[in-house]
N, C-alpha and C positions, 0 to 999 in steps of 0.2 A: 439543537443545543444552542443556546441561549450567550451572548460573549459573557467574558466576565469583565467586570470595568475595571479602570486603569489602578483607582483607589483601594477597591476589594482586593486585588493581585498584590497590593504595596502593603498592605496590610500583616499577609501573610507570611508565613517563616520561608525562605526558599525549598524548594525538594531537593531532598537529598538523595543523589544516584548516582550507580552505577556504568559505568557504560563497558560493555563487552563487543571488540572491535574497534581501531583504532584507524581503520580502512577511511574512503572517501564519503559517504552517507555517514559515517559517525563522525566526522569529524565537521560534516558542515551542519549537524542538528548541533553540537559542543559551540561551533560558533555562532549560531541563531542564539543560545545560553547567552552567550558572553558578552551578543551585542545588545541584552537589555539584564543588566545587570541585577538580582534580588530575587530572580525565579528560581535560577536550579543552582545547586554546589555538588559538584562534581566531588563526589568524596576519592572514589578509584574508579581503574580500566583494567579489562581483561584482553591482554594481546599478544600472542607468542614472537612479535617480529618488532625484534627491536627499531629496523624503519620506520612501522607505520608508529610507532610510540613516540619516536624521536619529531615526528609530524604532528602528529598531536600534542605532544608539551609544546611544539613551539607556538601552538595557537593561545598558551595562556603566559608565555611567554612575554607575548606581541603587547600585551594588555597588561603586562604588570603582575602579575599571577604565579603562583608556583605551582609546577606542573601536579597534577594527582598520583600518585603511586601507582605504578603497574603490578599486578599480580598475574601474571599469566596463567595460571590455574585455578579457573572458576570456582569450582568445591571450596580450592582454600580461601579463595575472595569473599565469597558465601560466609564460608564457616567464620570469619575475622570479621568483616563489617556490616553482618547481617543488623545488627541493633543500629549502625547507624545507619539504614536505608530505606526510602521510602520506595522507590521504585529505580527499574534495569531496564537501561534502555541496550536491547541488541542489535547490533547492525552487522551482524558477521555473513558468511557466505551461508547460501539459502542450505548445502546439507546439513548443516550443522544447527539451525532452526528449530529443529524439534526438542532433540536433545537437550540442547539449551532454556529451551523455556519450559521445561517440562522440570528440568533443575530449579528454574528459578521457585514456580509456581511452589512447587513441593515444600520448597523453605519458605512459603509464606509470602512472596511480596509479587506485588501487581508488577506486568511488564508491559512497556513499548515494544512491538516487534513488527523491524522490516521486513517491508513486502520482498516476495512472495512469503505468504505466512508459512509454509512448509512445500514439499515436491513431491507428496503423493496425498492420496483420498486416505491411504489407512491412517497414516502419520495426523491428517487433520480432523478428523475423529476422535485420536486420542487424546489430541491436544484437547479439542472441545470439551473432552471427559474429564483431561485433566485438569481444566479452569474451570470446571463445574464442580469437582473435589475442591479444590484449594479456596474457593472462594474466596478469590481475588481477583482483579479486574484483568484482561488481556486486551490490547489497542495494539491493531494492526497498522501499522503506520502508510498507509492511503491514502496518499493527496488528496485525492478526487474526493473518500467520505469523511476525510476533514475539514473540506472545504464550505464553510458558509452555503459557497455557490450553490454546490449541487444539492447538499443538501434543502435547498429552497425549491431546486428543481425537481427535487424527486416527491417533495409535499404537492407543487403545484400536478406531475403529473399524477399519484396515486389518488389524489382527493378527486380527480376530475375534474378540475376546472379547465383543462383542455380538450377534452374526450377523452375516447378511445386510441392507447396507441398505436399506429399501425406498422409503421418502420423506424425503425435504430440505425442509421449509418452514422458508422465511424470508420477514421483512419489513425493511422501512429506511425511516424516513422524518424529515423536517427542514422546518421553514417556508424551506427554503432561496429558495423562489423570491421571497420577501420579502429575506430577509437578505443577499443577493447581489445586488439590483437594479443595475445600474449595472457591476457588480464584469466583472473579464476571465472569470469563470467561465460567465457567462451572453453570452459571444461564442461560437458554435462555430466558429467559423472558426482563434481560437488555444485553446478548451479541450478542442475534439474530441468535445463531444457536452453533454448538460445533468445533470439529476442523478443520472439513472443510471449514469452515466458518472465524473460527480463523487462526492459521498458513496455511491453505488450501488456504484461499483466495489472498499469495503469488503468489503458482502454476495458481488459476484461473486466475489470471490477467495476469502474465507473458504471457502462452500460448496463450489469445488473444493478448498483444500483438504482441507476432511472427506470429501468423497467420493473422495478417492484414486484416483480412476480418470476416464479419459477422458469429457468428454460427448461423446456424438453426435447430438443430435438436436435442435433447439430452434423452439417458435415461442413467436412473443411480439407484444405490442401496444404500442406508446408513443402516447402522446399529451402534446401540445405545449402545451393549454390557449393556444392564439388567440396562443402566441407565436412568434417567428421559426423558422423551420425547422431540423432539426438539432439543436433546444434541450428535451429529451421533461425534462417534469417528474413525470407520471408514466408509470408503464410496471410490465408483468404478462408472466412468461416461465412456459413450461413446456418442461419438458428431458429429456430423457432417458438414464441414464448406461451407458454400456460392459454392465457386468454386470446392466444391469436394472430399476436401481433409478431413480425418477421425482424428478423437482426442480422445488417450485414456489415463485415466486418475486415477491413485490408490491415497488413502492418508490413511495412518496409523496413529492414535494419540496414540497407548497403544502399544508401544515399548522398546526400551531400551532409556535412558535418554540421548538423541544428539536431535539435529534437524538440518536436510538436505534434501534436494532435489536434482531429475538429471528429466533433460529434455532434450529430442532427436526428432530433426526435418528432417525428412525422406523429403528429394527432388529428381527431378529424375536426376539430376544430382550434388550433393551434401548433408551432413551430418552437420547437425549443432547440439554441445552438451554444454549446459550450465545447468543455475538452478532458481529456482524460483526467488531467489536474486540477480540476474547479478554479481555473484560472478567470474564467471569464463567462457569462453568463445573458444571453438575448432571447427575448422570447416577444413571436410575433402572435396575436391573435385573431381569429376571423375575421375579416372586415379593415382590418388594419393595412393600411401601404407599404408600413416597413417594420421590421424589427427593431423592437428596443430595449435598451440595456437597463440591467435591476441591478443597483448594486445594491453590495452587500457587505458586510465585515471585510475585510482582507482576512485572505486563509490562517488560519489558526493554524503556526504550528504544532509541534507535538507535543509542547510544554506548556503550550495554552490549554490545549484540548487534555494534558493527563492534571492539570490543575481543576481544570471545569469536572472531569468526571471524577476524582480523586478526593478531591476538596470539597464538594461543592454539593454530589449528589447527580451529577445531570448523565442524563444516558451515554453509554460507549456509541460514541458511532459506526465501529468498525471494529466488532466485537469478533470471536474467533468462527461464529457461524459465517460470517462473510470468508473469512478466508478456506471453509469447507466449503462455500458453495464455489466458490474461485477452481478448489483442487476436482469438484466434479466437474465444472466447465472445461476445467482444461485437461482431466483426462479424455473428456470426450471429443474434444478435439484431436489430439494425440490419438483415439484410435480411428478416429475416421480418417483421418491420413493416411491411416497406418492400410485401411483397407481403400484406399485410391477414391477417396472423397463419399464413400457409403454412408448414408444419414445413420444415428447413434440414438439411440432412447436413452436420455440421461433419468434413470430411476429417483422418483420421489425418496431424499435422505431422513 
């Protein structure tokens, strides 16, 4: 995807949206809005907690702004300012994911929707069907395949200009199991799994995207560290991809209090190293002493990227079929745990 220039973007009328959740990812995509003023107008938000609403006006507060109207009742938010909305961006807790966007779709209008894009394989099948009915756009909100970076990286790998890939390591890790004590993230019941699942599901996507090809084979180990079931803080996958090539895979959540990742993609004639977030991008080639860095656009957020695709014509990059191939990856992880690290045939979707 192609940026859009500064002038093309000044040109146009801002987007008019929705936002559903009022939590922390929706309120720091509302402030990415606000700190470049003329892309998005926040018409309304959907939040049953009067805190997180009183957190979010005060972000347009700060800037002079008057806060957007909360309607806490989706349907009725839908059914009131459907004619004024271009697009819903959702940031709520991942069970509530499907429901939600399958609401939106129905009524017609394209959506932004935070990762994890749902918490089971059936749920993201229907989705898929459902955005294939509604014919309207779905943008899984992915750092990684929003990001310039990787997307450059996953051209240079697929075309071959580095070979054949042979190995994927990555890691991720985040004092997450500190940082979310308390929080809905550490429920599985509404966030559908713990931090691999949560900041984890960065790394999982990233990786297939670079690997461009099907996995089919996976075993792996979670462990829950003495806490409630369901809830794996860490966890170690090994994978196997279509044409060959192996994928290994660590995530730590009970570390020191950062969150980062490094990803290294072993070719047989080049190095490619970035991170789950297409933050950063090096790639060494044969013959070469060291690796070097390709820049690229700074990462498009999510209002760059629903303008490019929206406005403009240019491909979703992170359309709902990723987030199906994500919900097979990660059931199959899930049950090769479940059977004490026993490799998994993820069947062709």
């Amino acid at each position: 995807m192609q940026p859009i220039g500064v002038d093309a973007r000044a040109a146009e009328p801002p987007l008019r949206v929705a936002v559903f959740g009022c939590g922390v990812m929706a309120r720091e995509h509302v402030k990415a809005a606000l700190q470049r003023p003329g892309r998005v107008t926040v018409v309304a938000v959907c939040d049953p907690s009067p805190q997180a609403y009183a957190a979010m006006a005060a972000l347009f507060e700060a800037v002079g702004q008057p806060a957007p109207p909360n309607v806490p009742d989706l349907a009725l938010l839908l059914a009131r300012y459907h004619d004024q909305l271009d697009l819903v961006l959702i940031a709520t807790p991942h069970a509530v994911h499907f429901a939600q966007a399958s609401a939106v779709l129905a009524a017609g209008l394209p959506v932004i929707l935070e990762k994890p894009m749902v918490t089971t394989v059936e749920e993201a099948r229907a989705l898929v069907a459902a955005q294939h009915r509604a014919g309207r756009e779905l943008i899984v909100a992915f750092n990684g395949s929003l990001s310039p970076r990787i997307r450059e990286a996953a051209r240079l790998l697929q075309q071959g200009e580095l070979g054949d890939i042979l190995l994927i390591a990555g890691t991720i890790w985040e004092g997450w199991r500190t940082a979310y004590r308390g929080h809905w993230k550490q429920d599985p019941a509404v966030s559908g799994g713990g931090f691999f699942f949560d900041t984890g599901a960065h790394l999982l996507n990233t990786v297939a995207d670079l690997a461009g090809q099907p996995i089919i084979e996976v075993a792996a180990w979670l462990d829950e560290r003495g806490g409630p079931p369901g809830l794996e803080i860490l966890g170690t996958v090994m994978a196997r991809l279509q044409r060959g090539g192996l994928v290994s895979l660590a995530a730590c959540g009970d570390t020191i209090r950062v969150c980062a990742s490094e990803i290294t993609v072993f070719c047989t004639q080049g190095i490619v190293r970035t991170d789950a977030w297409g933050r950063s991008l090096a790639v060494q080639r044969n013959g070469e002493e060291t690796a070097y860095d390709i820049t690229q656009d700074e990462p498009h957020d999510v209002w760059d990227v629903a303008q490019a695709v929206l406005r403009h014509g240019q491909p979703n990059p992170c359309p709902p079929e990723a987030g199906l191939r994500m919900a097979l990856f990660w059931e199959a992880i899930q049950r090769s745990a479940k059977q004490g690290g026993q490799p998994v045939v993820i069947q062709p979707d």
